[in-house]
N, C-alpha and C positions, 0 to 999 in steps of 0.2 A: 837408097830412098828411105826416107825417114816416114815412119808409119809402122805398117804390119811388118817390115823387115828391123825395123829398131828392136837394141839388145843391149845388154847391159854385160861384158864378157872380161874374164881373169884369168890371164895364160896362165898355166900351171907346171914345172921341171921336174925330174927326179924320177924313181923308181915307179913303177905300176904298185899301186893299192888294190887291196884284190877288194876289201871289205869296209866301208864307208861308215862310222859311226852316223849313229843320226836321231837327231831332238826334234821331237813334233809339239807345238807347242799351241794350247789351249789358250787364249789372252782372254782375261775379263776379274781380274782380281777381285773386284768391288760387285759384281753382279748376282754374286748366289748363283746357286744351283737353276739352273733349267733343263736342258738335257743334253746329255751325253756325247762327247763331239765324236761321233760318228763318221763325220768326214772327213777327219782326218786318220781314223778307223781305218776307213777305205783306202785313204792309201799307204797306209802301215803293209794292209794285207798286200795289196799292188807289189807293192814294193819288193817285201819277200817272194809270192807267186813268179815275178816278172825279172828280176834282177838279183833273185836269187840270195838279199839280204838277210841273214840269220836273225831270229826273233828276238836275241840278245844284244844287238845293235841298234835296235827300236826302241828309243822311249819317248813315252808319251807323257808330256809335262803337262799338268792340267791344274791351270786354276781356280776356276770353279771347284775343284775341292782342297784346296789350300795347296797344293804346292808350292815350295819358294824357289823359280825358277832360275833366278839368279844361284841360288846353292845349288840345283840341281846341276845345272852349266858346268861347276864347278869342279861337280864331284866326277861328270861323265867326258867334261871336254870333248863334245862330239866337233864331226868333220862339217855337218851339215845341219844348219836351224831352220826350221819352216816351223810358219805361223798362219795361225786361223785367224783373222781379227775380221771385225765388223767396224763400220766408223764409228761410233763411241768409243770404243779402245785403239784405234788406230794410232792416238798420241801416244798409249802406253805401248805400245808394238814398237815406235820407233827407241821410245828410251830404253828395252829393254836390248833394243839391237847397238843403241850406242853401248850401253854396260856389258852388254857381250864380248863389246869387239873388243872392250878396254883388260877384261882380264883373259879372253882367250881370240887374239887378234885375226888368228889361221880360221876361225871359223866362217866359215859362207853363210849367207841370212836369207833366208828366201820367206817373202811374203804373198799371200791367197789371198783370196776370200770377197766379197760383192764388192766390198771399197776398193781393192785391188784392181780388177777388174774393171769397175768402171774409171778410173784416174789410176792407169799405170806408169804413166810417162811421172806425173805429178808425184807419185811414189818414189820412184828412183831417183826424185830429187833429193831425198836425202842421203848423205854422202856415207849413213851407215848400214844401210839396206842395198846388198849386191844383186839380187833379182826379185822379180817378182811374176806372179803365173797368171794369167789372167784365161776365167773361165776355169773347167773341171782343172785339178793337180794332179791328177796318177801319171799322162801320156808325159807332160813335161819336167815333172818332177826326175822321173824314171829313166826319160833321157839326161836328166842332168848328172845321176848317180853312175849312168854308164860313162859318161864321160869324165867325170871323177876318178874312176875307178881304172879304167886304162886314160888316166893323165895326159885327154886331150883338153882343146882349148873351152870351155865354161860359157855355154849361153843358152840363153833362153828365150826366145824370139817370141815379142809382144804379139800372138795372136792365139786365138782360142783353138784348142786342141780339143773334141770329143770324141769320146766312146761309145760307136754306135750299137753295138752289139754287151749291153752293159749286164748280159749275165756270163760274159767274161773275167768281169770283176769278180775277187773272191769276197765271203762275209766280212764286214768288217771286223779288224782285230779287237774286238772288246776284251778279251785277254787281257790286252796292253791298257787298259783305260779303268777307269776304278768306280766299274759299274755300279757296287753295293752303295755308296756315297748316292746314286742318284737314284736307284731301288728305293732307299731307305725317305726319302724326299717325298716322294710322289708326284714330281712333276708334270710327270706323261700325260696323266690323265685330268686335266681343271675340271673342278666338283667332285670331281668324286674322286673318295679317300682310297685307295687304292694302291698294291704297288705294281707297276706296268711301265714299260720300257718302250721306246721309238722303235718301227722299223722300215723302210725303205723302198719301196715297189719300182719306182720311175726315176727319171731326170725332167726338170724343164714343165715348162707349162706353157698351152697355146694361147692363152690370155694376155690381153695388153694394158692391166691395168694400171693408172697413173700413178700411182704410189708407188709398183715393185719394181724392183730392180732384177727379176729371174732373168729377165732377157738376156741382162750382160753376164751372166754363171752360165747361160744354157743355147743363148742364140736362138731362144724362142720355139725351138725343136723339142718335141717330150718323147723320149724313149722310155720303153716299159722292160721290165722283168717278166719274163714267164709266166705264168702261175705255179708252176713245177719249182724254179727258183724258188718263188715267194714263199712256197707251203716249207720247201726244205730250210730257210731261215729260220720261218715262225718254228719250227720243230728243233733246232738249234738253239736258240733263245727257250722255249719252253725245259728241253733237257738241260740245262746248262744255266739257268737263271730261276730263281722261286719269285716268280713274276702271276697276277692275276690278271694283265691287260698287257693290249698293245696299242699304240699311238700310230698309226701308219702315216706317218711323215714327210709325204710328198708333196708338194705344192696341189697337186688337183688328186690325187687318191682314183675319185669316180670318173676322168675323162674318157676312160674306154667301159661304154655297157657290157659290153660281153667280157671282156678279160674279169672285172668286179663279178661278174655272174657265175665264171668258171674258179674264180678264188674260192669263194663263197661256198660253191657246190662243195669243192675239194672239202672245206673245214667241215661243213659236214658229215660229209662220208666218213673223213679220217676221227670224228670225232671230239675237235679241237674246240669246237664249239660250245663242248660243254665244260670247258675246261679254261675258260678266259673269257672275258669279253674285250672290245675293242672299239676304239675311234678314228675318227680320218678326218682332212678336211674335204669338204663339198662344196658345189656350188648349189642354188637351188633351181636353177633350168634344168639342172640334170634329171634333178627326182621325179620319180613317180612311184604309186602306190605297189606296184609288181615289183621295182628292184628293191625297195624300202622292207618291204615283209620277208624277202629272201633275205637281204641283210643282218635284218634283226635274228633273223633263226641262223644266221650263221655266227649269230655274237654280238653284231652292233650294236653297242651299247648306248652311243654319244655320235652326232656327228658336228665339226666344227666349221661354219659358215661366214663370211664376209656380208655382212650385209649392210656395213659401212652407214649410209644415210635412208633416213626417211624421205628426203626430198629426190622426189622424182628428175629435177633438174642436177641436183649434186649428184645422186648417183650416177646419173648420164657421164656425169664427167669425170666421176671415180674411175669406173666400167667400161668407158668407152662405149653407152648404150649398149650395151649387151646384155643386159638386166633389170626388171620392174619390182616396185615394191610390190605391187601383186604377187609377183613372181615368188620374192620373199616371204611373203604372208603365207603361200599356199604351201612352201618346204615344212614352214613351222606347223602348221596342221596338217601333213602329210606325216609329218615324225611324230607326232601325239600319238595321229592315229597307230601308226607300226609301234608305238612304245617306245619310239628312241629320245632320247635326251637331246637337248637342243643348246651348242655353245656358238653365242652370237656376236660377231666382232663388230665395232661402230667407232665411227671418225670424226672428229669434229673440228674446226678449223680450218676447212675446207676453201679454197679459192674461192669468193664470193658468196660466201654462206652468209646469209645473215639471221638473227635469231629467231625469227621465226622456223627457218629451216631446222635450225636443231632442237626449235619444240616441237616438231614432225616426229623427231628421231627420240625424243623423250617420249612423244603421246606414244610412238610407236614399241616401245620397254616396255611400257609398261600395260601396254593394253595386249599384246604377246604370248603367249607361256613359254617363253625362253626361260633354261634352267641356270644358264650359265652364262652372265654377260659381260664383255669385254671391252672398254672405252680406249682409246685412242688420242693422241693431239697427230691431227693431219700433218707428217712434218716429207721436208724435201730432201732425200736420200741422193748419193750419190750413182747414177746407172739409171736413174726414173724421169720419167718425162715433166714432175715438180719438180725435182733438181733444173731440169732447165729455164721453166719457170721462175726459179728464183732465184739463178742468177740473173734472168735479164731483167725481173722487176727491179730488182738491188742494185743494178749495174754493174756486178764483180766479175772482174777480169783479171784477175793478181787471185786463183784459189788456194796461193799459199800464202796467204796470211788470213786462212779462215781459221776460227780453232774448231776442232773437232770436237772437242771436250765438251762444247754446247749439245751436242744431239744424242746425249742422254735423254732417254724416254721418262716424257712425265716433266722435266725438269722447267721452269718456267724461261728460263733462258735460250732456251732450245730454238732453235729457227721454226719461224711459219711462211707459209705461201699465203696467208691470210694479211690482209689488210694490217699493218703493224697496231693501227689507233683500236683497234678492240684486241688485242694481246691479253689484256688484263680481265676483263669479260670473261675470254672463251677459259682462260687457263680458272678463271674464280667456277666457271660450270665445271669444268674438268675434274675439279677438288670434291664439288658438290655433286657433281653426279655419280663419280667414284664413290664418294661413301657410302652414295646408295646404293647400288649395286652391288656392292663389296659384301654387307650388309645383306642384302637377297643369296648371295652366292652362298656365304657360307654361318652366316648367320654369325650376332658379337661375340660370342666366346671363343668358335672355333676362329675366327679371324683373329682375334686376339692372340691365340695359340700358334697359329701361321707367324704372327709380327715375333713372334718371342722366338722362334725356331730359327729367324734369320739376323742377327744382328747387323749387317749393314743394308742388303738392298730392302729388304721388308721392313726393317724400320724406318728408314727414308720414306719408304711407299703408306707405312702406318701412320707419320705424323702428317703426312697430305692429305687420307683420310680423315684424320681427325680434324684439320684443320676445316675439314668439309662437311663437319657436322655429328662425328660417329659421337664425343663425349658429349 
């Protein structure tokens, strides 16, 4: 039966291997620093913990801080490549698996990640890509190395594997990962200059909204970490990294009140609180005045929020009605009042927007005390209910001859679910409302000093700004 029992499989002959070399590989050459890939962290450690793989077998090729994977390939000849891609690099994941296989043939390619995930059949059509995981990697990854290793037959069965019990999982290997590169960045933390590190609480989010793709990584299921885990991380990271913040990293952070409240308590007792501050994302039905003030005494410094549109009708349809600009207004003066900082994410190009709607979402900037604001072009991801949207506005039914290369963020090329005959419109607000904000965020110089730090993606993102009015 073709479906959930489809696989992609490579008999294998000869001697038992006891110990599986193995390349984990970070794809994003061109993108700069953001943070830390973590995920594949996770299952570094997996991997050792559960299969018993020796820590010197593990490498992590990462290029977000310049690695040259191709040399590295070279020098390690591993047995096994797994890749993290997102669909903006998904073109560079395939090339880098054809130049794999060209100087070291015997290697297996296993590709991850949302793009994965949501088009795996569509994946494996390329004849240099031998599997691919779709959903979490530790459970099928692990099956694939035991199967390596006593030299049975190689598959990987196109369906999503979770870990329900996911303080099973050990810490991510950041050992293997070249944390001071993104320390030294400050990526963690947007607005504020700081150096602070991600870290991990959950899986999954119960939200359906139309832009993400969590559903096809998580099946729409959100498991949590302990608090016990959580605290014994953050204490991990604190002894072991010269960090002043953490970025808690999970799609929803606050969906359970009381797990947030027994975090919370913990960092105070233990005193962690006075020793870091930290941010999370939220949503703002969540908040109110009683978990916002324990927050803040427990560190909260920042929380970061979707609040997508000002129009009551777009947001319907971002959300899934699950949320009012009301609702929004009141998080923002809710965190004033607790003293927390406020990072506001907004979308524009939205199925049916028209501009009126995104002067809602302008009047709404700026009349706000948002400290920290984040613009958007509405674009249709591969795994999200736009993706399907857009292909049946467009009529494509051949997705291999889409180029991925277009869904670069920001890029004017980029795919919209928006009406194609204002393209040129929303991307000209886009430029121009970006340098406004850009400009609020961190003020000319220090942004200037941002574009000079980055030589390829910030200065791509520098000259859009300027093109939008910064000179």
């Amino acid at each position: 039966m073709v479906g959930a029992l489809l696989f992609r499989h490579i008999r294998e002959g000869g001697e038992k291997v006891t110990d599986p070399s193995i390349a984990l590989i970070n794809v994003g050459k061109e993108a700069g620093l953001t943070q830390p890939p973590l995920g594949i962290g996770y299952l570094a450690s997996y991997l050792m913990k559960r299969e018993k793989v020796p820590v010197e077998n593990i490498k992590i090729i990462d290029e977000l801080v310049g690695h040259d994977t191709i040399k590295e390939i070279k020098k390690i000849q591993p047995d096994l490549v797994g890749f993290s891609a997102s669909t903006p690099f998904i073109n560079r994941t395939f090339k880098l698996c054809r130049e794999i296989k060209e100087i070291h043939p015997d290697a297996r390619t296993i590709i991850g990640g949302p793009h994965v995930s949501a088009l795996p059949r569509l994946t494996l059509q390329n004849e240099y890509v031998d599997f691919v995981v779709v959903g979490e990697g530790e459970i099928h990854f692990s099956n694939l190395v035991r199967q390596y290793k006593s030299k049975k037959e190689l598959s990987v069965p196109l369906k999503m594997k979770m870990i329900k019990d996911i303080d099973t999982i050990p810490l991510p290997a950041r050992e293997l990962i070249d944390m001071q590169s993104y320390l030294k960045a400050k990526d963690s933390f947007p607005g504020m200059d700081i150096v602070s590190t991600p870290v991990f609480t959950s899986r999954g989010c119960p939200y359906r909204c139309v832009y993400c793709a969590a559903q096809v990584c998580s099946g729409g299921i959100i498991r949590f970490n302990s608090p016990e885990y959580v605290f014994g991380e953050i204490r991990n990271v604190l002894n072991n990294y010269d960090t002043d913040g953490i970025f808690f990293g999970d799609d929803l952070f606050i969906a359970n009140r009381e797990r947030i409240k027994k975090i919370c308590n913990m960092m105070i007792k233990e005193g962690i609180s006075k020793e870091i501050v930290w941010t999370c994302n939220a949503r703002s039905d969540l908040l109110n005045s009683e978990l916002l003030k324990l927050m803040k005494k427990a560190g909260c410094a920042q929380l970061q929020m979707g609040f997508e549109s000002a129009s009551q009708r777009i947001l319907d349809f971002l959300k899934n009605k699950t949320l009012t600009v009301e609702q929004n207004e009141r998080a923002i003066r809710l965190c004033k009042e607790a003293g927390i900082r406020v990072l506001g994410f907004f979308m524009i190009g939205s199925p049916g927007e028209t501009m009126n709607d995104i002067q809602k979402t302008i009047d709404f900037i700026d009349k706000n005390p948002i400290d920290f604001t984040a613009i958007f072009i509405t674009t249709p991801y591969p795994g999200t209910a736009l993706w399907d949207m857009y292909l049946k506005n467009n009529s494509i039914t051949d997705m291999s001859k889409i180029d991925w290369d277009m869904f670069w963020y920001g890029e004017s090329g980029q795919p919209l679910v928006a009406d194609d005959s204002v393209r040129d419109e929303i991307f000209n607000i886009y430029r121009s409302l970006g340098a406004r904000v850009s400009l609020k965020n961190y003020g000319k110089v220090h942004l200037l000093k941002r574009i000079m730090k980055r030589p390829s993606l910030a200065l791509k993102l520098g000259l859009h700004y300027v093109r939008g009015g910064i000179a």
